[in-house]
C-alpha positions in Angstrom: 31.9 -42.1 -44.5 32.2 -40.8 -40.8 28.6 -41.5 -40.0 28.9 -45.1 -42.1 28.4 -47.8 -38.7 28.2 -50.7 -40.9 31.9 -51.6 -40.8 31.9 -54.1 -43.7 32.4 -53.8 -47.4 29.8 -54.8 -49.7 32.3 -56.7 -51.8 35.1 -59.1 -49.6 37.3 -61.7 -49.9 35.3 -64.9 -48.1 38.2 -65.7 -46.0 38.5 -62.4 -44.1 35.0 -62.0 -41.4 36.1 -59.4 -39.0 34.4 -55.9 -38.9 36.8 -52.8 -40.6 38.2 -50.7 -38.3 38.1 -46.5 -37.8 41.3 -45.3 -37.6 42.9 -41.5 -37.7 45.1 -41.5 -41.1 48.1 -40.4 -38.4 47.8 -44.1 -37.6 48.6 -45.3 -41.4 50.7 -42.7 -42.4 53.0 -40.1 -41.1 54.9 -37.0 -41.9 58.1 -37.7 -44.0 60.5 -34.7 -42.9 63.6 -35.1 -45.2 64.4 -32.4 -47.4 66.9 -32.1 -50.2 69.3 -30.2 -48.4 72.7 -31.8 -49.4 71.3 -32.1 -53.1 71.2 -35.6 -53.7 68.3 -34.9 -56.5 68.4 -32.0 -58.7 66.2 -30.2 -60.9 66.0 -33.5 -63.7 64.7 -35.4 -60.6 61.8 -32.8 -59.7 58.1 -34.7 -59.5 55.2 -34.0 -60.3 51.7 -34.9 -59.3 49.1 -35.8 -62.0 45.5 -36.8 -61.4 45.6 -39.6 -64.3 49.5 -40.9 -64.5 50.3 -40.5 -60.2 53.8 -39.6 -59.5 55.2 -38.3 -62.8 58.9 -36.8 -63.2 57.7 -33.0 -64.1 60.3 -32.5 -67.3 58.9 -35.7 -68.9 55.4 -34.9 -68.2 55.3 -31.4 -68.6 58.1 -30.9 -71.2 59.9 -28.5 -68.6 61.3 -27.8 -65.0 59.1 -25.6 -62.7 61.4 -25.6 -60.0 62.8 -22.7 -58.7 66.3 -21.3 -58.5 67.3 -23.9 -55.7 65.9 -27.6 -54.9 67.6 -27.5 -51.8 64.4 -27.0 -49.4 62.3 -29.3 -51.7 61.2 -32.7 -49.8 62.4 -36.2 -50.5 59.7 -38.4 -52.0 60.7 -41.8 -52.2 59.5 -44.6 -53.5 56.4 -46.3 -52.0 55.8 -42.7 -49.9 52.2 -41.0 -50.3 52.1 -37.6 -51.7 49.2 -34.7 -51.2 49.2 -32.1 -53.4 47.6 -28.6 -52.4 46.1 -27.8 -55.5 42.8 -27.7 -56.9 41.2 -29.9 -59.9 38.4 -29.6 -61.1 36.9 -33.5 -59.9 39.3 -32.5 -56.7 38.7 -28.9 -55.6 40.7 -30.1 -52.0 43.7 -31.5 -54.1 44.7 -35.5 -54.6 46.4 -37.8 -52.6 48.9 -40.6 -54.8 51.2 -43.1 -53.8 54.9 -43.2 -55.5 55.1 -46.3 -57.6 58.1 -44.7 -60.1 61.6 -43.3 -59.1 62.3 -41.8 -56.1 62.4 -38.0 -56.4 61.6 -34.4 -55.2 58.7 -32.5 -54.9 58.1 -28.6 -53.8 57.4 -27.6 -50.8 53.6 -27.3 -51.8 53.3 -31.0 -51.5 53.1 -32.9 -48.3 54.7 -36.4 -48.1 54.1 -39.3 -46.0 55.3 -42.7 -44.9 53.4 -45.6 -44.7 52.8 -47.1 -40.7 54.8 -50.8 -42.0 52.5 -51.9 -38.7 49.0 -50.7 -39.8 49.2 -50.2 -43.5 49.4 -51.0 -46.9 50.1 -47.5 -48.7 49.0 -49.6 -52.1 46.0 -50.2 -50.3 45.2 -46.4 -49.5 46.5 -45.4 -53.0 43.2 -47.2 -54.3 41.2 -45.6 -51.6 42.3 -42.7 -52.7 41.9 -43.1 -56.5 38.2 -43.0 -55.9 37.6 -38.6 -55.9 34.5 -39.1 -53.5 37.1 -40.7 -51.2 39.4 -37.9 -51.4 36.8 -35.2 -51.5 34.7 -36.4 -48.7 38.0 -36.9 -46.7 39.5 -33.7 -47.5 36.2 -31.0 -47.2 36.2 -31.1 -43.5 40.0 -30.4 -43.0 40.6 -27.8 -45.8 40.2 -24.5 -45.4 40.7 -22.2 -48.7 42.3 -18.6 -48.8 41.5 -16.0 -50.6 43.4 -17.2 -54.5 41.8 -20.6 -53.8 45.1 -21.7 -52.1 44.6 -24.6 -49.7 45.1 -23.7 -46.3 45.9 -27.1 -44.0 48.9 -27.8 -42.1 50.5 -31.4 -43.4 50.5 -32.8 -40.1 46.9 -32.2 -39.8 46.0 -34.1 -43.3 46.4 -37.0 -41.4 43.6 -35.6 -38.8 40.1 -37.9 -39.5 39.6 -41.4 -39.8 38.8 -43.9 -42.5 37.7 -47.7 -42.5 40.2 -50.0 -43.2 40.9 -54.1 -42.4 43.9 -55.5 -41.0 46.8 -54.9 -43.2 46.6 -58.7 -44.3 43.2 -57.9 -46.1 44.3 -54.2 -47.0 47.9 -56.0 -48.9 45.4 -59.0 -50.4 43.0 -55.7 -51.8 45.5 -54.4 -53.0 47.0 -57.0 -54.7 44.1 -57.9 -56.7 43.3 -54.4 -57.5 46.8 -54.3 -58.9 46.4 -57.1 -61.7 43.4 -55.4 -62.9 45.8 -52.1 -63.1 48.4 -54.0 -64.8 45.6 -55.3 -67.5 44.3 -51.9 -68.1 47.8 -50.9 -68.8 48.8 -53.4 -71.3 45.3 -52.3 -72.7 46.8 -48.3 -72.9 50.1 -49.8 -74.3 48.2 -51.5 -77.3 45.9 -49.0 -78.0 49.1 -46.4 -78.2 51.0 -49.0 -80.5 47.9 -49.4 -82.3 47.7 -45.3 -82.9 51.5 -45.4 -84.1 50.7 -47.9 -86.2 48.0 -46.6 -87.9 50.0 -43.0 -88.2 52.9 -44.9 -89.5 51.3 -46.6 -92.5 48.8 -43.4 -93.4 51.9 -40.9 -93.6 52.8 -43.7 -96.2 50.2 -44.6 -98.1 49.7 -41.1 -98.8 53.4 -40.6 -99.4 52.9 -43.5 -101.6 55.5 -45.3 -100.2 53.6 -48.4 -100.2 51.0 -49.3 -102.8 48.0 -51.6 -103.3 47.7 -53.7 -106.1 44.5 -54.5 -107.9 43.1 -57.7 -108.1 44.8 -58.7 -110.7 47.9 -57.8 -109.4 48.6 -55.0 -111.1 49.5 -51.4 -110.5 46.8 -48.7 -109.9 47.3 -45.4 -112.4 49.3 -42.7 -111.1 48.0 -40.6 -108.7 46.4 -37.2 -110.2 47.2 -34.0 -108.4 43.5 -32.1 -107.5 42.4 -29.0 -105.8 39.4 -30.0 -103.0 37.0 -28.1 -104.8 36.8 -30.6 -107.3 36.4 -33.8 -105.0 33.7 -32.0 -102.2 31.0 -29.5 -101.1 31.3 -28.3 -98.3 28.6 -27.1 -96.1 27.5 -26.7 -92.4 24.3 -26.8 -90.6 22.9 -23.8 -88.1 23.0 -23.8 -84.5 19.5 -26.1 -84.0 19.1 -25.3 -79.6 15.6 -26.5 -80.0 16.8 -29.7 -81.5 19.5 -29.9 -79.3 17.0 -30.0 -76.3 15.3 -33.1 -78.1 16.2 -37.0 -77.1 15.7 -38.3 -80.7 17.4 -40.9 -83.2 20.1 -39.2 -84.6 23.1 -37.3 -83.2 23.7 -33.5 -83.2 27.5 -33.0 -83.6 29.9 -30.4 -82.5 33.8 -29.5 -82.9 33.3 -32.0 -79.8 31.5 -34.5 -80.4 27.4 -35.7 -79.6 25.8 -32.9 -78.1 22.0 -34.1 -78.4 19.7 -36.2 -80.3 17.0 -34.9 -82.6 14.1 -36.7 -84.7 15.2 -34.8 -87.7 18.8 -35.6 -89.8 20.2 -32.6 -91.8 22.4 -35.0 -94.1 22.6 -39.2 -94.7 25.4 -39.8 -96.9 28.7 -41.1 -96.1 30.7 -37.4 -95.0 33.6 -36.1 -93.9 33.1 -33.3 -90.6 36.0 -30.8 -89.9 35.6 -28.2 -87.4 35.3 -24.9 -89.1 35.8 -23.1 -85.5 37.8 -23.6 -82.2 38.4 -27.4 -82.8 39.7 -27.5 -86.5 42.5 -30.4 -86.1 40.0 -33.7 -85.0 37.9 -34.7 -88.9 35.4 -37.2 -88.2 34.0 -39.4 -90.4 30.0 -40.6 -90.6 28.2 -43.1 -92.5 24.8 -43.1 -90.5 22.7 -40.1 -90.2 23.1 -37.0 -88.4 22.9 -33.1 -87.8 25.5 -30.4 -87.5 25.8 -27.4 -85.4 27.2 -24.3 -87.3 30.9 -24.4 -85.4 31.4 -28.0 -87.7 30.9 -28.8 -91.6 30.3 -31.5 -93.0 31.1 -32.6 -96.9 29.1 -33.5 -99.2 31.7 -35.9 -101.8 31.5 -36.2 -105.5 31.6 -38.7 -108.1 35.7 -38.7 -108.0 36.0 -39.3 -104.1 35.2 -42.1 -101.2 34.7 -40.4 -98.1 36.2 -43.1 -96.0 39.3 -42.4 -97.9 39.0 -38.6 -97.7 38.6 -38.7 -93.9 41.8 -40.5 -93.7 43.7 -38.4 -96.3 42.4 -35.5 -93.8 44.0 -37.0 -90.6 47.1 -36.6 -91.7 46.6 -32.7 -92.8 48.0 -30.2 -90.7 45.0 -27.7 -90.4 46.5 -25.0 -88.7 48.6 -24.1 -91.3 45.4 -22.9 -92.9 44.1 -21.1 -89.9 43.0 -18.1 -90.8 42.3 -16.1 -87.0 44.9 -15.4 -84.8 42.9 -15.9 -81.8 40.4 -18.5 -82.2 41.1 -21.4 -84.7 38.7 -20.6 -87.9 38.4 -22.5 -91.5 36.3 -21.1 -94.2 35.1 -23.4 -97.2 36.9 -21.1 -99.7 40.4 -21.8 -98.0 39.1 -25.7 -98.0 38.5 -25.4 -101.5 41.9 -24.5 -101.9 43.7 -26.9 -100.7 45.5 -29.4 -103.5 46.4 -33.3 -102.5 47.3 -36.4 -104.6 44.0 -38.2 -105.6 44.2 -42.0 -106.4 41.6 -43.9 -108.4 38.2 -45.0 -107.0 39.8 -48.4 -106.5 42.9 -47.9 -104.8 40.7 -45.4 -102.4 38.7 -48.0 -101.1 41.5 -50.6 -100.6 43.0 -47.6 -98.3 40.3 -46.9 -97.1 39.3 -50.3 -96.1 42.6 -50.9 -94.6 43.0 -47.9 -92.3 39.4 -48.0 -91.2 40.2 -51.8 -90.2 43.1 -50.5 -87.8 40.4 -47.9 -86.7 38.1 -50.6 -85.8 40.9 -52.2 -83.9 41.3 -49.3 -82.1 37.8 -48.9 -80.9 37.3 -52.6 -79.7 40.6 -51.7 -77.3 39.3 -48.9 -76.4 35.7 -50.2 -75.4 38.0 -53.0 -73.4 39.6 -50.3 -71.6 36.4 -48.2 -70.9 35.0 -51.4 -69.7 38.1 -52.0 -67.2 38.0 -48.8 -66.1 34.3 -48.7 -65.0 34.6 -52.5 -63.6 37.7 -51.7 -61.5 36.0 -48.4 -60.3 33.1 -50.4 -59.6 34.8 -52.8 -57.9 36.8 -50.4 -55.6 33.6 -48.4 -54.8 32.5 -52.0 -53.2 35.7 -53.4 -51.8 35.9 -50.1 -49.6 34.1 -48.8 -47.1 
């Protein structure tokens, strides 16, 4: 970025021609100094930074107060105010930078807060900047110096240190504006992908509480359910750990406890199946109709005469698997604890109308999610154009 002389985006708005400036960040932003000390905000009001929700209030994210004893030395973060925090993450070893778009709050005195130059800057604008980690990163490396427990080492006054390109804030507010409705679609995206999830949860816990039940063509009621150990509906079997196939780019996919791991020429089974992780991950069952390969962490089941593994898989989503844990450090299944296992089997019929109708919601849910992915990747596409 410091080295960049072209000072024009690749992607602009066609009524804005002149070239983007270098500024300091001191010239956008500077250091907010208010602290908490006549406790306005207490410890319900602490926030928190996260990487993938911004400016979070900690208790509702984390499910508890970190704050110490007293809040009274903690600093002000209002709303609209940018927010560093000193700590690393993995995609951001230097720490990430977020603008407050919730309730105004507090924040420890490991965070460094800012106010946005009205004159210069949109901080909406730099929030987006910002959102992009080789933004962040590349800004950040130069100024941070790391001690000894990987603690960041930078005064908050000298954050504000180097320069970035930006436009005149009428360009920087229009950015950021249009960045923004693409935000607010992704979100309503989130929002029915999460009521479709509940959804789905909602009607499996009762289907299988039979709560609700389908009725045949005819109309009529399907016999009673008949109670049944899994022993009697499945084998259950697992593949070895295949590292040479693993190395291979062919057709089929080599699964683990999470997820595609390789591709080899070779499948190990082709039926419909049901996988559950046997070690570590034992809580996420899959379900496959195409074929595929196994390492040995995952099995797969092979289903009788009695079962339809779409059904089964879905019957399995709603099992609590660690009550069947059998390690008491990592998560392990065996196939004789499996076997074990009783649950309420329907006829072949009503199995596939359940199954039919909860794999529908599934498919639901993966065409919102594929919109989503998409929106994410276009707007980070977008911002990696629209900023210099």
């Amino acid at each position: 970025m410091e080295n960049n002389t072209n000072a024009f985006p690749t992607l602009r708005f066609k009524e804005f021609r002149s070239s983007w400036k270098r500024m300091p960040l001191n010239q956008l932003l500077y250091e907010a100094k208010q602290r908490n000390y006549k406790l306005k905000y207490d410890k319900s009001q602490v926030l928190s930074v996260s990487k993938q929700f911004g400016v979070v209030n900690q208790i509702k994210h984390l499910g508890r107060s970190y704050a110490g004893e007293s809040v009274h030395n903690y600093h002000v973060l209002e709303v609209g105010d940018i927010v560093y925090t000193k700590s690393p993450l993995k995609e951001n070893p230097y720490g990430v930078i977020k603008i407050n778009k919730g309730k105004p709050g507090i924040v420890s005195t490991l965070y460094a807060v800012y106010k946005v130059n009205g004159n210069t800057a949109d901080g909406t604008f730099l929030d987006f900047y910002f959102s992009l980690d080789a933004n962040t990163n590349r800004y950040l490396r130069p100024l941070v110096k790391k001690g000894a427990k990987n603690d960041m080492k930078i005064n908050n006054a000298y954050v504000l240190n180097d320069p970035i390109y930006v436009p005149q804030k009428k360009e920087q507010k229009k950015i950021a504006t249009f960045l923004t409705a693409i935000d607010d679609k992704i979100q309503q995206l989130i929002s029915k992908k999460a009521l479709l999830e509940k959804y789905k949860k909602g009607a499996s816990q009762q289907l299988f509480a039979r709560e609700i039940r389908f009725k045949d063509g005819n109309g009529k009621e399907f016999p009673d359910w008949q109670e049944m150990k899994l022993e009697d509906l499945i084998t259950i079997k697992y593949g070895k750990d295949q590292k040479a196939i693993i190395r291979s780019q062919g057709a089929y996919p080599i699964l683990g406890t999470g997820g595609e791991i390789g591709r080899t020429n070779d499948f190990l089974y082709n039926k419909p199946s049901v996988l559950i992780g046997r070690k570590g991950t034992i809580d996420n069952p899959k379900y496959m109709d195409t074929p595929f390969w196994t390492v040995d962490t995952l099995f797969y089941t092979e289903v009788h005469e009695n079962c339809i593994a779409k059904w089964l898989y879905h019957r399995f989503t709603i099992i609590n698997w660690y009550l069947y844990n059998e390690a008491s450090g990592v998560p392990s299944l065996s196939a004789s604890t499996i076997y074990k296992i009783t649950i309420q089997l329907p006829s072949l019929k009503e199995q596939q109308k359940i199954g039919d109708f909860l794999s529908s919601i599934d498919n639901k849910i993966d065409l919102v999610n594929q919109q989503l992915q998409q929106a994410q990747i276009f707007k980070k596409g977008l911002i990696q154009q629209m900023f210099i």
